[in-house]
N, C-alpha and C positions, 0 to 999 in steps of 0.2 A: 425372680424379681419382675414384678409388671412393669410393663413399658408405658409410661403415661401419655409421654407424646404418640409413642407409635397408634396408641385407641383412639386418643383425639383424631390422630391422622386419619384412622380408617372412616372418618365421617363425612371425607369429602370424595370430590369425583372430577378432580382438573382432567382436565382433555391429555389422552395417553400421549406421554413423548411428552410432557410441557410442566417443564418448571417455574409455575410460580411464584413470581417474587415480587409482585407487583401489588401490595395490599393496600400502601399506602395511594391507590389509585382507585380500587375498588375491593376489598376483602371480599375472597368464595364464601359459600353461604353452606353450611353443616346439613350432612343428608335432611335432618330432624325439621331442620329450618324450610326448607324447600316442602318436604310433606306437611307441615302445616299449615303453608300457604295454598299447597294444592286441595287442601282438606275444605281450609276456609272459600276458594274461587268455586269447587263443586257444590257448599253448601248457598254460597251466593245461586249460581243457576239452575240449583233446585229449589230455590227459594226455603227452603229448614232450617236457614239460622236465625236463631235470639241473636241479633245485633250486640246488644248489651254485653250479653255473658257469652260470648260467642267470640265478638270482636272487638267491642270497645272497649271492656275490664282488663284485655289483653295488655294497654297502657297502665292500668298500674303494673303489673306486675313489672313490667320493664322499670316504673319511675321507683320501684323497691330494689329492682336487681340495679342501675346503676348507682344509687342512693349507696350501695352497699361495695362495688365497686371502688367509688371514691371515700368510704368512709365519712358519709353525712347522710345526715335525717332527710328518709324519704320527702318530710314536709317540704323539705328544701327543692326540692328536684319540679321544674317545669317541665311539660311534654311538648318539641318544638318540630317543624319539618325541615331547619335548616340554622345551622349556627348563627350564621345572620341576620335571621329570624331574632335572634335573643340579643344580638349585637345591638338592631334597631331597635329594639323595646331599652335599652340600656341607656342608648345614645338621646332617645325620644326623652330619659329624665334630666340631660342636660343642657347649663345654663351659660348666655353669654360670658360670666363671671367662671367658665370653666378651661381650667390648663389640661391638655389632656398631653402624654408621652408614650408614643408608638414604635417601634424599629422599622427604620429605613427601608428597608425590604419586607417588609408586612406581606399577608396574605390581602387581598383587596377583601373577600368576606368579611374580616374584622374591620380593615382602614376604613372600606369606603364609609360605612353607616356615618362612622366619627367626622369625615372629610363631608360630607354632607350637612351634618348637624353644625358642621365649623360655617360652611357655606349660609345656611339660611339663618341661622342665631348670634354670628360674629364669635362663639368661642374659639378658644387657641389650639390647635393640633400641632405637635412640635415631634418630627424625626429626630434619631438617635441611634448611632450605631446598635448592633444588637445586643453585644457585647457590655454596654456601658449603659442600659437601664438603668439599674438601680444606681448608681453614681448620677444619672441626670433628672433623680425626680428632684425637686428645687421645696425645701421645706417653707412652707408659707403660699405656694404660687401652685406647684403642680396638685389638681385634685383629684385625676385618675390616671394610669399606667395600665397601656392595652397589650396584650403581647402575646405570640402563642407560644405553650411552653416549651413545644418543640416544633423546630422549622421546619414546615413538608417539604422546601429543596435543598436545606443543605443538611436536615435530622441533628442540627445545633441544637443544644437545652439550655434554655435559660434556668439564670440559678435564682431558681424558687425563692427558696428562702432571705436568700440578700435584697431579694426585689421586695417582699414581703416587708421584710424586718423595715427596708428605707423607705416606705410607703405609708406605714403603721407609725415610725416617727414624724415624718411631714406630714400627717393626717389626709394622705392620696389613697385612695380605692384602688384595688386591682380588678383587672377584668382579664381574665386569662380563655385564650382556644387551647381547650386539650386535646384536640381532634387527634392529633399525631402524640398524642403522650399515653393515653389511656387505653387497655390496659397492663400498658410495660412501664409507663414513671406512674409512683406514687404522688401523690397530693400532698405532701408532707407539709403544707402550711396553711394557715388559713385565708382564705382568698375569698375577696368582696364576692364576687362574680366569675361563673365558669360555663363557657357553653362546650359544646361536645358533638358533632357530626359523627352518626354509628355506624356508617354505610362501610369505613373503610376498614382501621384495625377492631370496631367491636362487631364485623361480619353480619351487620342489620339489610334490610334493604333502604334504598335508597327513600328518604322521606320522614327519616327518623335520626331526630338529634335531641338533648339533653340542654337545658339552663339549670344550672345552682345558682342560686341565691340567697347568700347569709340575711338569718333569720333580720338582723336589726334594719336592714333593706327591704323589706317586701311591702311596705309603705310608700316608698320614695319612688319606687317604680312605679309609673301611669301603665295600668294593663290596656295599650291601645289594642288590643286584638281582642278585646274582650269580646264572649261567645258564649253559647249555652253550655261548652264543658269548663270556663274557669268559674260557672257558679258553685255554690257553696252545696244546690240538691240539682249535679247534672242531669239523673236522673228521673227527677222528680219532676220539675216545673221547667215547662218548655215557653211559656207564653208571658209579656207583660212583666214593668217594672215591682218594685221599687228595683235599683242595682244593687244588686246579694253576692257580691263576690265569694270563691272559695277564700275562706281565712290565711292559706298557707300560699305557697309557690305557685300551687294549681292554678292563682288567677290569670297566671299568664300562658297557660295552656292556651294550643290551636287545637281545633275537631282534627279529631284522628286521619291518617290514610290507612284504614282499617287493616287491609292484608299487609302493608308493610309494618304495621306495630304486631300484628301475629307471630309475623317471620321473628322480629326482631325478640320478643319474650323467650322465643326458646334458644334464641342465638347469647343473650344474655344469660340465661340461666348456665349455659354451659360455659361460657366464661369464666362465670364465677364460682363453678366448680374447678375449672382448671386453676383457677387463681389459686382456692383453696390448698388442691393437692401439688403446687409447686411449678404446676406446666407449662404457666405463661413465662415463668423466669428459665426454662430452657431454652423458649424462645427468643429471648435476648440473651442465651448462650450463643445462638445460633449468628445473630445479628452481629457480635463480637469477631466469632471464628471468623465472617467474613471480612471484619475491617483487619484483623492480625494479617490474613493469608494478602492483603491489597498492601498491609504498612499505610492503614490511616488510623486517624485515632480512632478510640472507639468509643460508638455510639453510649449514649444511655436511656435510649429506646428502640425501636426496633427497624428506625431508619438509617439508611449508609446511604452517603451522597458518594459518587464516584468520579473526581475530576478527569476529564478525557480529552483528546487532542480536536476528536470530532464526531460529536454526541450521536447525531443521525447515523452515521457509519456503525458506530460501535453497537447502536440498539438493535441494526441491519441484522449485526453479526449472533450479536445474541439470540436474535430470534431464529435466526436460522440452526441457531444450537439449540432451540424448542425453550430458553429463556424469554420470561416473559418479565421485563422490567419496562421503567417510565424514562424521561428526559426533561429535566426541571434547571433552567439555571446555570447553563453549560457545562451539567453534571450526568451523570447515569445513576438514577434513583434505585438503590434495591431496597425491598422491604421483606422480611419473613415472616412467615406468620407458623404455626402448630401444624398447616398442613405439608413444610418442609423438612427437609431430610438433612443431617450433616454432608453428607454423600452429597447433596443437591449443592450444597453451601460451597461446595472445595471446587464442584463442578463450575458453577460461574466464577468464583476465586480465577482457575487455573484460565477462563476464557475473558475477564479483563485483563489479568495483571501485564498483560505487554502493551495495553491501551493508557494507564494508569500514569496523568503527569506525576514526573518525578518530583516538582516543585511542591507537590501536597503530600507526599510521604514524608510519616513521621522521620 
């Protein structure tokens, strides 16, 4: 029987002695990936590349492979350099007259744009456990619900669907960061709005992130970034009005960082091969084993937050055991990704579990 992780495995190259766990800080980048960045940086200082088909077409194929990813129409998918890139373009369509509902511990990428937009337009930003979303959108009053759908410090999931469902009845929009969900949670509902930072679990380089936007929106949003690639013939006509936007998602496109949309086409395309052939869901095998062997609940992506007595100390110790994790939160962040080991998993298992407050096991 082929080992599917173990192939994936063979495509990276972490530093000997060093386990890995730390994606959700920055995801390693797939042998493939790396050579086609060096492919594209030789043909820059020979100067032999077609730009176009060379580098910049290299963003569709990424805005097809994440399109396909979450299960929505390429048309959907903007090309962004930074989640909150897509946050501000979102925030920028709203109105004094607007209730917006956040969790208290928010990522600032998502908060701030909103707490900004509260600042200079008088709308309402209202915190809320994170827990108690969809119970606090207010039917009549609340008109967006911002949230990511999993939390990078504690790898919480918010439940999709009930946010969705009580959103869809008080007529409030969602705007969801998948950055920490995708691609180990499914998109299982339909959401107004979704941005996506690739750098970390979809293994892109750093410069490269995703907006969805449901079709009956792509009106509503003012494309302030507009640019010669959100027209309608990027291609084609570089000079002079009328403004010809692309019809679809694409008007909120920013100009590419060329070598990191390169990297990231083929870091995506393997993705969604692994997806295909089952690989990514051993990887949140993988993230399981480790909440079992700690006695926390477990994840349902491919984060584990690890409460500990004293964070800096314990990440000391990890590293010095060639563990390479984060500290988010008064927690020890681990993250797995395809290029770990079950053997890896037991190995930091066995080097928290005498750190592990006992007040957070199940």
């Amino acid at each position: 029987m082929v080992d599917g992780l173990g192939e994936a495995r063979a495509l990276f190259d972490p530093a000997p002695g060093t386990i890995y766990l730390d994606s959700a800080t920055y995801g390693l980048p797939p042998r493939p990936t790396v050579e086609a960045m060096h492919r594209a940086v030789d043909e820059w200082q020979a100067g032999t590349a077609d730009w176009v088909r060379a580098w910049d077409m290299r963003g569709e194929d990424c805005r097809a492979a994440f399109g396909a990813l979450i299960g929505v129409p390429k048309e959907c998918v903007a090309l962004l350099p930074s989640a909150s890139v897509g946050v501000g373009t979102i925030a920028a369509s709203l109105e004094p007259t607007d209730s917006i509902v956040v969790p208290d511990d928010e990522f600032t990428s998502l908060l701030f744009p909103l707490l900004v937009a509260a600042r200079d337009r008088g709308l309402s930003v209202r915190t809320v456990p994170f827990e108690r979303l969809a119970e606090s959108i207010e039917p009549g009053t609340t008109t967006l619900v911002a949230f990511s759908l999993v939390q990078s410090q504690s790898g919480r999931s918010a439940d999709l669907s009930a946010i969705v469902e009580a959103a869809t009845a008080s007529g409030a929009r969602t705007l969801v960061d998948a950055t920490h969900a995708i691609p180990f949670v499914p998109i299982d509902a339909q959401v107004d709005y979704l941005v996506c930072a690739a750098y970390k679990h979809l293994l892109c380089p750093r410069g490269v992130a995703f907006m969805y936007v449901a079709r009956e929106h792509w009106d509503e949003l003012p494309p302030v970034n507009a640019n010669w690639r959100s027209t309608s013939d990027p291609y084609g006509v570089y000079y002079g009005g009328p403004l010809d936007l692309s019809p679809g998602a694409a008007r909120f496109d920013v100009s590419l960082a060329w070598f990191s949309w390169v990297g990231a086409a083929v870091s995506l395309k393997l993705l969604d091969e692994w997806r295909r052939h089952g690989i990514l869901a051993e990887v949140s095998g993988l993230s399981r084993r480790l909440a079992d062997q700690l006695g926390l609940i477990q994840p349902v992506g491919s984060v584990v937050s690890v409460p500990v007595e004293n964070t800096e100390a314990v990440r000391a110790d990890l590293a010095e055991a060639g563990i390479k994790a984060a500290v988010r939160a008064g927690s020890v962040r681990l993250s797995p990704h395809v290029y770990n080991t079950a053997e890896q998993i037991d190995r930091a298992a066995s080097a928290l579990s005498r750190h592990v407050l006992q007040s957070a096991v199940t």
